[in-house]
Structures are given as structure tokens and as C-alpha cells.
C-alpha positions as CSV (number, residue, x, y, z in Angstrom):
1,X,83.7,109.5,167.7
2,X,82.2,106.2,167.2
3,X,82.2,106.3,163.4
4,X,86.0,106.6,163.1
5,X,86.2,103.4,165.1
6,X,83.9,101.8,162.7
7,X,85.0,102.9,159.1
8,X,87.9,100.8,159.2
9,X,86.4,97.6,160.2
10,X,83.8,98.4,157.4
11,X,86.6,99.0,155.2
12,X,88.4,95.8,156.5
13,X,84.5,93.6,155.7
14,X,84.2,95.7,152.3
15,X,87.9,94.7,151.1
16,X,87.2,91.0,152.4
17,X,84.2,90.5,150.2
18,X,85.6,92.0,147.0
19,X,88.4,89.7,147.3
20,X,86.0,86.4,147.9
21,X,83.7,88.0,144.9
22,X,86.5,88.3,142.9
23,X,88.5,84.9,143.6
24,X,86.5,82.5,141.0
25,X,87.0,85.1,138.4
26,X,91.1,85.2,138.9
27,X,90.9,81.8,139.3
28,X,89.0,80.8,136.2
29,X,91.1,83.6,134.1
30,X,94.4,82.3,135.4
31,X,93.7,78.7,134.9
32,X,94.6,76.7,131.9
33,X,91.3,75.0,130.6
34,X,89.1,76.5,133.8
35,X,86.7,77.0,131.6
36,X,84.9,79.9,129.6
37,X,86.6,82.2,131.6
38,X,90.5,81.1,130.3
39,X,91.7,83.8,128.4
40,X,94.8,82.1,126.2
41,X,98.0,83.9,125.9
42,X,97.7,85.1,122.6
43,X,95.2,87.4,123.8
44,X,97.5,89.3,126.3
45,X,99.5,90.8,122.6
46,X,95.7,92.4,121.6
47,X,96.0,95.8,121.6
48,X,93.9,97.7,124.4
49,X,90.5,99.7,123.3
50,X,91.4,103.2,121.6
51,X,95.1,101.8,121.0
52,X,96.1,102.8,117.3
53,X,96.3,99.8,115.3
54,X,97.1,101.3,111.5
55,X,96.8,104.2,109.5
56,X,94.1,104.1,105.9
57,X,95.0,106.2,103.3
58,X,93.4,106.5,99.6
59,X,95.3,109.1,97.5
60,X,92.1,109.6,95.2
61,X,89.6,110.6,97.6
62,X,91.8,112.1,99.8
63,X,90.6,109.4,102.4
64,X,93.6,109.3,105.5
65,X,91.8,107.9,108.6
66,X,94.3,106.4,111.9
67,X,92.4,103.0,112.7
68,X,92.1,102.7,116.0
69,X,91.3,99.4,118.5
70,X,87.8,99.6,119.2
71,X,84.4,100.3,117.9
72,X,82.3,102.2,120.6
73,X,81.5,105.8,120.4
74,X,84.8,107.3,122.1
75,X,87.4,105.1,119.5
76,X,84.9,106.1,116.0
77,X,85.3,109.6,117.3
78,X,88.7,110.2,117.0
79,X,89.0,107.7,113.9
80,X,88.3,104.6,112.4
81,X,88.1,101.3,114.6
82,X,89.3,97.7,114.0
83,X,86.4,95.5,115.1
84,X,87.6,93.1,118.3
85,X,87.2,89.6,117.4
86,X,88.6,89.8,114.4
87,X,92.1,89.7,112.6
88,X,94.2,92.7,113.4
89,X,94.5,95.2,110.1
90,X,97.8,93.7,108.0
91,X,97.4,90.0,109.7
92,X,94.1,89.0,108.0
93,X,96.2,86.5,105.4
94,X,97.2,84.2,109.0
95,X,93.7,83.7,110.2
96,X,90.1,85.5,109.6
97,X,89.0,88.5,108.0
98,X,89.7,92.1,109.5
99,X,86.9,94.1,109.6
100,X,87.3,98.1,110.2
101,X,84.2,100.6,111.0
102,X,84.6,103.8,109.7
103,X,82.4,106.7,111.0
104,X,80.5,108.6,109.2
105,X,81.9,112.7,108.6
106,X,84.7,112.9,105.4
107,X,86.3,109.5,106.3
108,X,83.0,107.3,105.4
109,X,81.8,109.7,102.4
110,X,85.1,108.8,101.1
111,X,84.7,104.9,101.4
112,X,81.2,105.3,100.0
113,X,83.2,106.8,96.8
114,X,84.9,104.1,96.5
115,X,85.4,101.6,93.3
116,X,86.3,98.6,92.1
117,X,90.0,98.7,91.9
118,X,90.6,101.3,93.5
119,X,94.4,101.4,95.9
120,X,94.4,101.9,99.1
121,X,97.2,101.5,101.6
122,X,97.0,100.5,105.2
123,X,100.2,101.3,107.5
124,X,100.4,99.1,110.4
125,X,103.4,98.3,112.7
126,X,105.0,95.6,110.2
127,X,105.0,98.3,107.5
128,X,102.9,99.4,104.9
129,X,100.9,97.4,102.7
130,X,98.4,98.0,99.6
131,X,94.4,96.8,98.9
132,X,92.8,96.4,96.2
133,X,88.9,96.9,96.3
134,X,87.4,93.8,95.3
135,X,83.9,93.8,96.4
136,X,81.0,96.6,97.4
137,X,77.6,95.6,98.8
138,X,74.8,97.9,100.6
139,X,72.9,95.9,103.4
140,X,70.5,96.3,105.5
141,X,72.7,96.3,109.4
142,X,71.3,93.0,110.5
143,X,72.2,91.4,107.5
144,X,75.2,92.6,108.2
145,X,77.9,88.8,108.5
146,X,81.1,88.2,107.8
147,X,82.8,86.1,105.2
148,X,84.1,82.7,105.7
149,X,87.2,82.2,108.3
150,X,89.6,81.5,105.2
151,X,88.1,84.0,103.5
152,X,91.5,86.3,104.1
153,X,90.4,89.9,103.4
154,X,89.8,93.4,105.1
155,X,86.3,94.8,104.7
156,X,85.6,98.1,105.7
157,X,82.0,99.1,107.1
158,X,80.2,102.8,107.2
159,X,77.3,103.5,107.5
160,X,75.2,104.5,104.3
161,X,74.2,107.1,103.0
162,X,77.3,108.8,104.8
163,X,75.3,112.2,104.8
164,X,72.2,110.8,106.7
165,X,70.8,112.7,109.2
166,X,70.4,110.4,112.5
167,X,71.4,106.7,112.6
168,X,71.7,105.8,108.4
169,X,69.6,102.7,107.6
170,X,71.9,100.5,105.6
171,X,75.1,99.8,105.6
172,X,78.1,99.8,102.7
173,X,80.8,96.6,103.6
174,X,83.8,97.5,101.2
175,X,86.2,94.3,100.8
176,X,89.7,94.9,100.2
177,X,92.2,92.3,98.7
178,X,95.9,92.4,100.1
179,X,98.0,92.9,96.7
180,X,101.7,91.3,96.0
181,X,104.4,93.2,98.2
């Protein structure tokens, strides 16, 4: 009898200190200039983890992977996933490079066949439009970087070989150049 006269002051003390926890982090988030914590606005039109973001597709190695928001293990299991942090696929030419990771299975053998000049097209939500493959390099994962920020390309990652049993050692970065609409 006593305990269901105590749960809901407990509840009551529990919900009390979650909110004084919390405060500093709403108040630092909701804050212009509060400090590390601000989040701008333009962050709010990201897309959320697992979210499709575009559609990859390379006619000559039968490569058609949906790219997905995200890169842990849930979001490269369904797909390929855009990188966070970096330009969305299709809006790499207004800011920074987009960078896509692309599992391994039929999708990444397929970007390790690919060659200089070889099309590809990338479907997003402001239409479709076509790469050119400009660039292939095999590293070793931490020296792994991205280009410079005006360095406006898309450059897709897998791992390499493709067909390497357990975690592959090196990696293959594949850049992609936007073409001419």
C-alpha cells in the first residue's frame, strides 16, 4: 500500500530532474550564438538518418543502388548512404563535396568496375542529373580525406577488394564530375 503512495512522487522528483538536466541543452540549441550547441536553421531541412536522399544508377554494370541519409550499419544495409557533413547528392556544385559509402555485396563490386569516363546518373529530388568518373584512387582507410571545400564533386567510397572476407583493408574513393544539363 505504501509504494503506490510513493511512485508518483518518485515520478513527480524523476520528471523534475530530467527537465533541470535537460534545460541548458534546449537553451543552448534554441539560442542564436549560445554557443557550440546552436544548431542554425539550415540544418532543420537535413534529411533525417535512413531518409532516401537519391537514387545511383550505372547502365553498364548494372549498378542501381537508392542512397540513403546515413552511414551506420542499419542505412548501408538497405542501400547506399550519403555521408552527414557533407553536401547532399545533386547540391555539391553550391558548397563542398558529397561523399556517398556504398557497401560492399553487388552495389560496391560494381563501383570497383568502374572507369574513367564512365556515366552515371544520380536521381535526387530536383531531378536527375549525370557524372562523369573523373578520378579512381585505392587507400589505405585512414588516409582516407576529402578534397578541398571548392573542390565541387561527388566521390563515392567502398570498401576494397569488394569480395573480401571480413572488414576489406583499403579503400576505393571514386570521384564523379557533374556534366552539362
Amino acid at each position: 500500500m505504501f509504494t503506490y503512495r510513493l511512485a508518483p512522487a518518485l515520478a513527480s522528483v524523476g520528471l523534475g530532474c530530467g527537465i533541470l538536466f535537460t534545460a541548458p541543452l534546449a537553451r543552448e540549441i534554441t539560442s542564436p550564438g549560445a554557443g557550440p550547441g546552436f544548431a542554425p536553421a539550415l540544418s532543420a531541412a537535413r534529411p533525417a538518418a535512413g531518409e532516401l536522399v537519391a537514387r545511383l544508377t550505372a547502365s553498364r554494370l548494372s549498378l542501381d543502388s537508392p542512397v540513403f541519409e546515413g552511414i551506420d550499419a542499419g542505412v548501408l544495409a538497405k542501400g547506399a548512404g550519403h555521408v552527414p557533413g557533407t553536401s547532399l547528392p545533386g547540391e555539391e556544385e553550391k558548397s563542398s563535396p558529397s561523399v556517398i559509402a556504398v557497401p560492399r555485396g553487388s552495389n560496391g563490386a560494381a563501383v570497383a568496375g568502374l572507369r574513367l569516363g564512365d556515366r552515371l546518373r544520380l536521381t535526387t529530388f530536383g531531378g536527375p542529373k549525370r557524372y562523369r568518373v573523373t578520378e579512381r584512387r585505392i587507400l589505405e582507410p585512414a588516409l582516407l580525406r576529402l578534397g578541398p571545400a571548392g573542390d565541387a564533386r561527388i566521390t563515392l567510397i567502398a570498401p576494397y577488394p569488394s569480395d573480401y572476407p571480413g572488414p576489406a583493408p583499403l579503400r576505393l574513393a571514386v570521384a564523379l564530375e557533374r556534366l552539362p544539363d
